[in-house]
C-alpha positions as CSV (number, residue, x, y, z in Angstrom):
1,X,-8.1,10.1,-18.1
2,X,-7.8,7.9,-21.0
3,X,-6.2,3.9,-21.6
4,X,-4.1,3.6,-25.1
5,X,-7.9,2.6,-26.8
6,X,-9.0,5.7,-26.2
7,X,-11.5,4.8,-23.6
8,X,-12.3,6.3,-19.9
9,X,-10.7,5.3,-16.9
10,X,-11.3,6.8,-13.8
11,X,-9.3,5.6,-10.7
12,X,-5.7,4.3,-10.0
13,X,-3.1,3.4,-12.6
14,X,-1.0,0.8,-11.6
15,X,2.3,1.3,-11.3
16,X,4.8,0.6,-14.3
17,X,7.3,-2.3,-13.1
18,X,11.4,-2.0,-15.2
19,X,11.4,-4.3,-18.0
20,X,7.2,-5.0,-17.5
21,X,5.7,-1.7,-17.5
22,X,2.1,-2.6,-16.7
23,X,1.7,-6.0,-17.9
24,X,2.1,-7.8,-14.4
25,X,-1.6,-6.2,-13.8
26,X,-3.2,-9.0,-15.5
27,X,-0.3,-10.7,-17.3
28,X,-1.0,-10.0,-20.7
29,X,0.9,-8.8,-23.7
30,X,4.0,-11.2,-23.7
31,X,4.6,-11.2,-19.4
32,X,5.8,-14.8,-19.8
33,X,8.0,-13.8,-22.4
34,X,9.4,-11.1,-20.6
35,X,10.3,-13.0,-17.6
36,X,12.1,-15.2,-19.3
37,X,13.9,-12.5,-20.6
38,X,14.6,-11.1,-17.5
39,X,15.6,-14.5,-15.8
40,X,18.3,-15.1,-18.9
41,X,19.5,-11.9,-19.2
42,X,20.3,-11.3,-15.4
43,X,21.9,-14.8,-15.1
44,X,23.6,-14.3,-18.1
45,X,24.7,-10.8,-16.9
46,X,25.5,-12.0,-13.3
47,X,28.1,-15.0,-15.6
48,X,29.9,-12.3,-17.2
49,X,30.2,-10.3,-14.6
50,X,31.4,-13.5,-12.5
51,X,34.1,-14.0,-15.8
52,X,35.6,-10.2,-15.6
53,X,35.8,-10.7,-11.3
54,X,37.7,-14.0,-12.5
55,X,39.9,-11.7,-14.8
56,X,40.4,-9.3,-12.0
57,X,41.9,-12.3,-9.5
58,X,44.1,-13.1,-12.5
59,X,45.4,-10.1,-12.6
60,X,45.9,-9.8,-8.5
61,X,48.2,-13.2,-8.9
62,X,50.1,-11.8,-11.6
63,X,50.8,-8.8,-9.6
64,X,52.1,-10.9,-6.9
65,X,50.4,-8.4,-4.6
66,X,50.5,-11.2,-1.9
67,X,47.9,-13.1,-0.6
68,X,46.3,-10.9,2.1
69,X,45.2,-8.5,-0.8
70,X,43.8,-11.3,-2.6
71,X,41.6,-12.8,0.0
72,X,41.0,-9.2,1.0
73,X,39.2,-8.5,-2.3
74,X,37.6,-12.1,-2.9
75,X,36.3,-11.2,0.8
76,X,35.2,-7.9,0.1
77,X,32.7,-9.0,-3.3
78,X,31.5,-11.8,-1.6
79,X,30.4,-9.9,1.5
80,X,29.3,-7.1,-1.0
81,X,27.4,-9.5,-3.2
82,X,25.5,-11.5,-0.2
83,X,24.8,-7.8,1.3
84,X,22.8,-6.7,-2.4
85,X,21.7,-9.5,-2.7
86,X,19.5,-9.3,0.6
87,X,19.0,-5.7,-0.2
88,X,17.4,-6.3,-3.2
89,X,15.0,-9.2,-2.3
90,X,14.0,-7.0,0.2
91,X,13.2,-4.5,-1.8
92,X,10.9,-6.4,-4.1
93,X,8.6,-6.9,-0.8
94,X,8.8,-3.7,0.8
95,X,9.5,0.2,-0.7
96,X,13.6,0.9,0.6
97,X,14.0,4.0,2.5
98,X,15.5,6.1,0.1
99,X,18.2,7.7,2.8
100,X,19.3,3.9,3.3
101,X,19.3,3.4,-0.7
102,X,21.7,6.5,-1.0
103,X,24.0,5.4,2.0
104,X,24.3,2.0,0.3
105,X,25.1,3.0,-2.9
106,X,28.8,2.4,-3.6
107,X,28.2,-1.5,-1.6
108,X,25.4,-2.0,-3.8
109,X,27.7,-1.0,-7.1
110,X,30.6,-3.5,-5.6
111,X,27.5,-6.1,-4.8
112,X,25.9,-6.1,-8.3
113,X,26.2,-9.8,-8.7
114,X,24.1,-10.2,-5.8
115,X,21.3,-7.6,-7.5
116,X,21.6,-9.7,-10.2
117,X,20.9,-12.6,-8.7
118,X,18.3,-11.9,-7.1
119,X,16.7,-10.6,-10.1
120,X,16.9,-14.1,-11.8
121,X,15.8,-15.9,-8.5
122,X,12.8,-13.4,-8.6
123,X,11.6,-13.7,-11.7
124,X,11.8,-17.4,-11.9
125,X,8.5,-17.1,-10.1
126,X,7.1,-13.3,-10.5
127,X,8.1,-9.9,-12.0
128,X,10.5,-8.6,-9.8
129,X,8.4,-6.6,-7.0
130,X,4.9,-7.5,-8.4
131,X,3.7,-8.5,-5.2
132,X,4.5,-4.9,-3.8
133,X,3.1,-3.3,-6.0
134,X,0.3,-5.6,-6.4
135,X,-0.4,-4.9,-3.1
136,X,0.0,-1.5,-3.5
137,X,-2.3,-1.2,-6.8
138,X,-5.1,-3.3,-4.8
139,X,-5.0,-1.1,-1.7
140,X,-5.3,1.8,-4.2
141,X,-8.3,0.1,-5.6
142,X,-10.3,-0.4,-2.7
143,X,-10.1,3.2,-1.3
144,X,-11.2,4.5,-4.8
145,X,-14.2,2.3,-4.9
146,X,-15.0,2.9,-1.4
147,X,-14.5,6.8,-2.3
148,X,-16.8,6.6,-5.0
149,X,-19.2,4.3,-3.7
150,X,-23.1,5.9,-4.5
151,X,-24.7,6.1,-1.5
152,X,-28.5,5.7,-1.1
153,X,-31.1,7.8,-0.4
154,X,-31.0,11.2,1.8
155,X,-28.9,10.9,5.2
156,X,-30.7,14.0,6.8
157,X,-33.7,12.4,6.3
158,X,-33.0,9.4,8.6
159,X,-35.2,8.9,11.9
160,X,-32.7,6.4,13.4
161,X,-29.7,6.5,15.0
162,X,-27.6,9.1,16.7
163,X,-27.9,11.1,13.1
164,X,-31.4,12.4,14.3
165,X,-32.4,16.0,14.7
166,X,-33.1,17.2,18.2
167,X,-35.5,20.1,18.9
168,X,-35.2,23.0,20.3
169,X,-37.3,23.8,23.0
């Protein structure tokens, strides 16, 4: 394997993060800049999003669909929202299971306000499951160095320990 220098690696690559790719590794090459980027553009995202829901409720009293129907809907995207919102902070700590992910689809599509949120709440303080995959990346590199560790000297050889040859009589 080779790095974008041209130079050998040998080991794990980290894991490329949306919107960081590998930059949260040792935050380099405009990280800062980045999530700020994310943090504006999710909250600014999450407002417009917030601006068509408002359009939506508009539209409901304009209907005159009655009242049940609107509290029904303002009911069902705030439940939806709170609900992806929890779903995706989780997420940044620990991998979903992916069955779970595909069930919650459709409540996470109604929720996205909540997804956004907690994108902007995240990356006020870290790229948005860094510490997973930080975790991850480190665990990664331990067993590789522990894997390749050069060990000294000849084990047969040893006079010590249960290792030892017994004779034959």
């Amino acid at each position: 394997m080779s790095d974008e220098n041209g130079t050998q690696t040998t080991g794990p690559r980290p894991e490329p993060l949306r919107f960081f790719g590998t930059t949260w590794v040792d935050h380099a090459h405009g990280y800062t800049a980045r999530r700020i980027g994310v943090a504006v553009g999710s909250l600014a995202a999450a407002a417009a999003a917030c601006l068509v829901l408002r359009l939506a409720y508009e539209g409901l009293a304009l209907a005159a669909t009655g009242s049940f129907l609107t509290v029904l809907v303002v009911a069902m995207f705030a439940i939806c929202s709170a609900l992806a919102f929890r779903h995706t902070w989780d997420s940044f700590g620990k991998r979903p299971d992916a069955e779970r992910q595909a069930n919650l689809r459709g409540l996470l599509a109604i929720g996205f306000i909540g997804s956004l949120l907690a994108y902007f709440f995240r990356s006020l303080t870290e790229a948005p499951g860094e510490k997973l995959h930080r975790a991850e990346y480190q665990e990664a590199l331990d067993r590789h160095r522990r894997r390749t560790a050069k060990r000294s000297g000849n084990p047969g050889k040893s006079t010590a320990g249960p290792s030892k040859k017994r004779r034959r009589s």
